[in-house]
C-alpha positions in Angstrom: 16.7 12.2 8.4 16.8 12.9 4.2 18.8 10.5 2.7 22.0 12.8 1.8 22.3 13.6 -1.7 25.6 11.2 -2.2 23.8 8.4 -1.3 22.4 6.7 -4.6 21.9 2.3 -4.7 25.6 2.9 -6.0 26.3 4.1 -2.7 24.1 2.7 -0.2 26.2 1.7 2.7 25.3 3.6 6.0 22.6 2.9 8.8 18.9 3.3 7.9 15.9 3.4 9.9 12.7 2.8 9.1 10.0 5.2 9.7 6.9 4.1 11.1 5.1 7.3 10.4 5.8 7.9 6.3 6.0 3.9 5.5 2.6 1.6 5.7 1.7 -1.0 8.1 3.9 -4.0 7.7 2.0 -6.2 10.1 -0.6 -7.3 7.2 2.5 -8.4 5.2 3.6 -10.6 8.0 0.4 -12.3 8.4 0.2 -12.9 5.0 3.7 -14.9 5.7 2.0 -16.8 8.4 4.1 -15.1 11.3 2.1 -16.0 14.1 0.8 -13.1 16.1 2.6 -12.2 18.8 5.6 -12.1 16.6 3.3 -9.0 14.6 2.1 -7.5 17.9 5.9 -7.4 19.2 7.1 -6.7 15.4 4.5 -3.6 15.5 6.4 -2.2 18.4 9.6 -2.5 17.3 11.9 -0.1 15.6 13.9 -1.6 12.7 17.5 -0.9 11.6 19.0 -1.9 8.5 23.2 -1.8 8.1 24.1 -1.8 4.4 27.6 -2.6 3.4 28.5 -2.4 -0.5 31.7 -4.7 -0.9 30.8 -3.9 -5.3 28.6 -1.8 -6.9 26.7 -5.3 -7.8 26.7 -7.0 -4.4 24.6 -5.2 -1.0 24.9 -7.0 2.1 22.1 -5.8 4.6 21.7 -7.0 8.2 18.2 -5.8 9.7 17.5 -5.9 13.4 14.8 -5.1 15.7 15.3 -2.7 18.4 14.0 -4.1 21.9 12.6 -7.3 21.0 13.9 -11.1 20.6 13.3 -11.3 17.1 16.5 -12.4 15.4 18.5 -10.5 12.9 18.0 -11.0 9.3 20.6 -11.0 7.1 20.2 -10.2 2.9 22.7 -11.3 0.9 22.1 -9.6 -2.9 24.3 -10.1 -5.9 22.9 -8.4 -8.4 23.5 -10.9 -11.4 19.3 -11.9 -11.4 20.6 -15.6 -10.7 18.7 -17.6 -7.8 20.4 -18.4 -5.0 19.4 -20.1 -1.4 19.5 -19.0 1.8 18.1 -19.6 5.4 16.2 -16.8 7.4 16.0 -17.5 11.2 12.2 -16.3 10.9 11.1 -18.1 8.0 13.5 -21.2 7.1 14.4 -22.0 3.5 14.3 -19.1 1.2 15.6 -18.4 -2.4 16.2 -14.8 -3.9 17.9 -13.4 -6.6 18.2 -9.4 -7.6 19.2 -7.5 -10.4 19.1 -3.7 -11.8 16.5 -2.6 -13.9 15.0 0.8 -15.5 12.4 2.7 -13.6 10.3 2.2 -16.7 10.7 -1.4 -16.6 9.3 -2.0 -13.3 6.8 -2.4 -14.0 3.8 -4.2 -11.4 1.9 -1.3 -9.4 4.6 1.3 -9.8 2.2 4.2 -11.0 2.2 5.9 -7.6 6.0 5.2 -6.7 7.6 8.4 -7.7 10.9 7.5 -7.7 14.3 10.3 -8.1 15.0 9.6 -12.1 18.2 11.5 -11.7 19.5 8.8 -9.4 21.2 6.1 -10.1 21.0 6.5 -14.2 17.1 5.3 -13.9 18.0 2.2 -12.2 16.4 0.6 -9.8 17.4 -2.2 -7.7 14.7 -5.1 -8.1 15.2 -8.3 -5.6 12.5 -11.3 -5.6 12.5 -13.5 -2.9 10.3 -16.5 -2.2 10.1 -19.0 0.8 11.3 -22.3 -0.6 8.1 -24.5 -1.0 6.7 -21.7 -3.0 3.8 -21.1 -0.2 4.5 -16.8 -0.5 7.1 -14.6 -2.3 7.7 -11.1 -3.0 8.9 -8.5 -5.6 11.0 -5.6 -4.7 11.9 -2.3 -5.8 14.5 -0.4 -4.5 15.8 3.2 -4.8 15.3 7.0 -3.9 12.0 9.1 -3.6 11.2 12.1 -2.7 8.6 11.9 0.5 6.7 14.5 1.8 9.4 17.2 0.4 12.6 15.0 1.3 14.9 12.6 -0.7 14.5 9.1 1.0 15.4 5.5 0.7 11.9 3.5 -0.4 11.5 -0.1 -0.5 8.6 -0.8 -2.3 7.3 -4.6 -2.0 5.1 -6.9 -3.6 3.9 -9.7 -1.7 1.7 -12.6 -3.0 0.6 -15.6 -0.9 0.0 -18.4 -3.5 -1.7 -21.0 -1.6 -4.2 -18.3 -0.2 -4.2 -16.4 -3.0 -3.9 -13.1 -1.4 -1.6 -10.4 -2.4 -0.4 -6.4 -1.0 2.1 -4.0 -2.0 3.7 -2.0 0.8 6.3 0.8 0.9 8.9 0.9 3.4 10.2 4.6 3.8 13.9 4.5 5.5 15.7 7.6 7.3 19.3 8.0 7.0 21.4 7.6 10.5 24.9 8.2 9.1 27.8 6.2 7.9 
């Protein structure tokens, strides 16, 4: 379902799914982690669920799960203050991340094609980087609204970059609105 037109980064609580059909392959992005491959294969299959809570308009806490699989829930923490900060993901150990807000026009890397909802949000977006802790892979992310095939949707847009292979892909993750 379109992301309602109330729902800005501002406003961002509710359930989202994401869909499979309008978003690219993740799978490539988690082998470029190093998740081994029957975590991608079962990944693959999977439908994912993200619950967003906004306790600030500067801090989004977002729990995503898996729908019939055992892969554990991961849970994202962002202040949006662009300080670092560490964490531990049940997937992929010790992590650091840090977020801010930032002008569509200041995004910058590979954004030519995003075409994000300039009304929204002031021109903000919601940029997060994260990075496993020994440096191995990180990625850049861009958060906000787009319109997609004729409807207003949340977009995650991600960069990824493997530095010890040197091998890098941008994705976007295209999110349908389940409600409050």
């Amino acid at each position: 379902m379109a992301a309602p037109p109330h729902k800005t980064l501002h406003n961002i609580a509710g359930r989202w799914t994401l869909n499979k059909r309008l978003s690219d392959p993740f799978t490539p992005v988690l082998n470029l982690q190093g998740v081994n491959g029957l975590i991608r294969s079962i990944a693959s299959h999977t439908s994912v669920h993200l619950n967003i809570t906004q306790p600030s308009p500067n801090e989004i806490h977002l729990q995503q799960t898996a729908t019939g699989a055992s892969i554990p829930a991961v849970t994202e923490d962002w202040i949006l203050d662009w300080k670092w900060r560490e964490g531990q993901d049940p997937l992929f150990g010790e992590m650091k991340g840090r977020a801010r807000w930032i002008g569509i026009d200041k995004a910058g890397i590979g954004m030519e094609e995003a075409e994000w909802d300039r009304e929204c949000d002031g021109g903000l977006l919601m940029q997060a980087e994260g990075n496993k802790r020994d440096d191995e892979w990180g990625g850049m992310h861009f958060w906000g609204f787009e319109v997609v095939e004729g409807e207003r949707r949340y977009v995650r847009r991600i960069f990824m970059a493997n530095n010890k292979t040197g091998e890098n892909m941008k994705v976007r993750m295209v999110y349908d609105f389940d409600g409050e």
